[in-house]
C-alpha positions in Angstrom: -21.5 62.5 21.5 -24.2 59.4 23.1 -25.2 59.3 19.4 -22.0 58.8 17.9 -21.0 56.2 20.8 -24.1 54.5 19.8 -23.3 54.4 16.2 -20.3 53.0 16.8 -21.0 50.3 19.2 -23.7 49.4 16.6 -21.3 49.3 14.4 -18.4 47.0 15.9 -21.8 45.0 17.0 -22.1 44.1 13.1 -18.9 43.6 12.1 -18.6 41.1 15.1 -21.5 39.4 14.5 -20.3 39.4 10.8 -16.7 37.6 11.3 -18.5 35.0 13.2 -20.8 34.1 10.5 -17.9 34.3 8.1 -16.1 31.9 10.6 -19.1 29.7 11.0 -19.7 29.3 7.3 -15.7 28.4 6.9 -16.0 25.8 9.5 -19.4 24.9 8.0 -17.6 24.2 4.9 -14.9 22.1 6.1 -17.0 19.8 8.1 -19.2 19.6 4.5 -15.6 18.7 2.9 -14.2 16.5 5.6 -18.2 14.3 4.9 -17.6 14.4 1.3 -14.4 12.9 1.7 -15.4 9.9 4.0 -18.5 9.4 1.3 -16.5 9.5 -1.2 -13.6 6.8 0.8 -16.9 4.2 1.6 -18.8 4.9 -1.7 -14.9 4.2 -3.6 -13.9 1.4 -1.5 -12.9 -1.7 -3.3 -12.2 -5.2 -2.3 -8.3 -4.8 -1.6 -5.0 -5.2 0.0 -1.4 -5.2 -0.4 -1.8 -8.8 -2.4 -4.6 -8.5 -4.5 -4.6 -9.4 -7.9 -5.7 -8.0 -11.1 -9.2 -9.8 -13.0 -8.3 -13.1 -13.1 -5.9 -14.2 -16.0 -6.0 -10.0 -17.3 -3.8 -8.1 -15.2 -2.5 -5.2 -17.2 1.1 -4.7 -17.9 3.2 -3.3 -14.7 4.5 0.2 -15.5 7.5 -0.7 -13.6 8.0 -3.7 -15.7 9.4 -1.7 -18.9 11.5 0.6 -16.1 12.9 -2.9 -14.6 13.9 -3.8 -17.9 15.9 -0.3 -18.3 16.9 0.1 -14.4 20.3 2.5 -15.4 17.9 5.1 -16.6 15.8 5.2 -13.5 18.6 4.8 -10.7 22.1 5.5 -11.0 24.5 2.8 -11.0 25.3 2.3 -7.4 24.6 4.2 -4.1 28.3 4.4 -2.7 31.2 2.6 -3.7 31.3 1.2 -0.4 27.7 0.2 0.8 27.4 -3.1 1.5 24.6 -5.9 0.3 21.5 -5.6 2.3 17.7 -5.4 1.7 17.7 -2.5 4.2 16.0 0.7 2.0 13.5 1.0 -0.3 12.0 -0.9 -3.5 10.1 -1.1 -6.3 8.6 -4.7 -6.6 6.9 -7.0 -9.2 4.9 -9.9 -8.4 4.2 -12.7 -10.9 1.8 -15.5 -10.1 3.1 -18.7 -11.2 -0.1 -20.9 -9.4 -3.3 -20.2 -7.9 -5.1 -22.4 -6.0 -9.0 -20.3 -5.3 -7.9 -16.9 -5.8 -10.4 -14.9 -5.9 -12.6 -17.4 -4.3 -14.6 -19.3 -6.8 -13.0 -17.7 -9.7 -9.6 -18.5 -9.7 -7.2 -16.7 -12.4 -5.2 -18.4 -14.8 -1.4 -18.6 -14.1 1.1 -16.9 -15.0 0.2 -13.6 -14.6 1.0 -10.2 -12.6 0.2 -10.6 -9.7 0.8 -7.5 -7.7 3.3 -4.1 -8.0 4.4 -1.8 -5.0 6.5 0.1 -3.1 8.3 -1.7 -0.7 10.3 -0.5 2.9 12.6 -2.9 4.1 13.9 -1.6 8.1 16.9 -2.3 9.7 15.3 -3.3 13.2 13.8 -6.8 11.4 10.1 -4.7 10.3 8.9 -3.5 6.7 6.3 -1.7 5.4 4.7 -2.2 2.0 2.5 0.3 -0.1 1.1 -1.5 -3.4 -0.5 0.3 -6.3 -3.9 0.1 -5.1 -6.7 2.4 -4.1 -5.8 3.8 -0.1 -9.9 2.9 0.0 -8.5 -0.6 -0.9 -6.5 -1.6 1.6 -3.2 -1.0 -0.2 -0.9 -0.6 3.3 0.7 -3.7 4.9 3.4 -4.6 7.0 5.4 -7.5 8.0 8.7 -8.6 9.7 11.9 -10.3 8.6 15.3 -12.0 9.4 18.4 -12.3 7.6 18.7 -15.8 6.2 23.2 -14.8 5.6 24.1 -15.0 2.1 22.3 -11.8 0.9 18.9 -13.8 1.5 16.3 -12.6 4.0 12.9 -14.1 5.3 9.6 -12.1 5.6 6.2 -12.9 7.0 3.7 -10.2 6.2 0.2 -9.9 7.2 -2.7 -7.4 6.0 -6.4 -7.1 5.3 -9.0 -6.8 2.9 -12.4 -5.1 2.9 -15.8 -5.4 1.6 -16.4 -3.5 -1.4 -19.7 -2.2 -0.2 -19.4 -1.9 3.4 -16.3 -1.1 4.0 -15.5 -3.9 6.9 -12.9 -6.1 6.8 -13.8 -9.8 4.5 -10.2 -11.4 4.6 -6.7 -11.8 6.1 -3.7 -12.4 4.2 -0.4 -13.6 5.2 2.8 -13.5 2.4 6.0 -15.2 3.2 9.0 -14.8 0.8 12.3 -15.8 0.7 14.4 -12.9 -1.2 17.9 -12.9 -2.4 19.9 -9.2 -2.9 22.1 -9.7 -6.4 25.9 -9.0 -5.3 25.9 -5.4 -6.6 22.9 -4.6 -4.3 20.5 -2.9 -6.9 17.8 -5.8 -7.0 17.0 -9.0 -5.2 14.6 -11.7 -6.5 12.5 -14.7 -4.7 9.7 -16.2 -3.9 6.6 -15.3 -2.5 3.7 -17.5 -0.9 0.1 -15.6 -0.6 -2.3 -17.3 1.6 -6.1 -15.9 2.4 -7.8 -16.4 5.4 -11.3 -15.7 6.8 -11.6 -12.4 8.6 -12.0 -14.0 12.1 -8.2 -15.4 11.5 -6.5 -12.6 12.7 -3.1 -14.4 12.4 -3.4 -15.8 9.6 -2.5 -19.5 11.1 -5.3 -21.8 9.9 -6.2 -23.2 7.1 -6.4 -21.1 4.0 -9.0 -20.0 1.7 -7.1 -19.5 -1.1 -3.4 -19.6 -2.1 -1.5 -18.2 -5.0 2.4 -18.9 -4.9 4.8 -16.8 -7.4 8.2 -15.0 -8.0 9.4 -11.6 -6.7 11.5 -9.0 -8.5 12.7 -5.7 -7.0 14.8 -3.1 -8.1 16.4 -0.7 -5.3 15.1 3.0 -5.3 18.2 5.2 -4.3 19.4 9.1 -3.6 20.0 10.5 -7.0 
């Protein structure tokens, strides 16, 4: 009977001892993937944010360009027969550089050309978010805030950052300031936009720029189907 006792106390001794190497090799593993993924997020990262443009004077066509062109078969027709005109909801946007003055630094692009395409939030407490089709290594999340000009035309200061392709750390501060207009049947506004990039220590974005590139806006509303 001591025998047996023995036996099986040996027993549940191993198959203890084994569940908490199998638990120590799972959470072995994830810490090995959680490392790989932050490797993989510095050795990625590219020189980015919400406003960054394509190689100078060769941005490749938008995809949302051709959907723009054909918004019916994206979204329906309206969202209610009684919602009113407002920027409030989300957007797909298109911007299209129409000067540059320095940007990128030293090797300006040509103009016109795309300039930037994202998704767009616009909130109705007077905030909005931004998340442009860039690498999340890149800096691709901005935000910014806004008032209603009357009219169907809105203001909006944004603000974001860029990184250093190598190192990761923040290189640059851009503001964008745009003046948008919502079309009467509420399915896409239009504008301007005004990019300005400062040096990293400008947190505001207040002084005096490195670089500017001015252009025109063009979103089309994203809706319930």
């Amino acid at each position: 009977m001591k025998a047996n006792l023995r036996t099986d106390s040996a027993k549940d001794r191993g198959a203890s001892g084994k569940n908490l190497r199998i638990r120590g090799g799972r959470f072995a593993a994830l810490v090995v993937l959680a490392a790989f993924g932050l490797l993989f997020a510095a050795s990625g990262a590219k020189a980015g944010g919400c406003a960054v443009p394509y190689a100078p004077g060769a941005g490749p066509a938008f995809p949302g360009l051709g959907r723009q062109g054909n918004a019916s078969s994206v979204h329906p027709e309206n969202d209610g027969p009684n919602q009113p005109v407002t920027i409030v909801g989300l957007w797909h946007l298109a911007y299209t550089a129409t000067y540059d003055n320095n940007f990128p630094p030293g090797n300006p692009a040509t103009a016109p050309f795309p300039f930037l395409e994202s998704y767009k939030m616009w909130h109705g407490d007077g905030t909005e978010f931004e998340n442009a089709f860039l690498s999340p290594s890149g800096g691709n999340i901005c935000y910014g805030v806004w008032r209603d000009l009357g009219h169907g035309s809105v203001k909006l200061h944004h603000i974001g950052l860029m990184f250093d392709s190598v190192t990761g750390d923040v290189d640059g501060v851009f503001s964008v300031d745009e003046i948008d207009t919502v079309a009467p049947n509420g399915k896409t506004y239009s504008g301007t936009f005004d990019f300005k990039l400062f040096d990293p220590s400008d947190v505001f974005g207040t002084g005096t720029p490195i670089s500017e590139v001015k252009g025109t806006t063009a979103g089309t509303r994203i809706i319930v189907n």
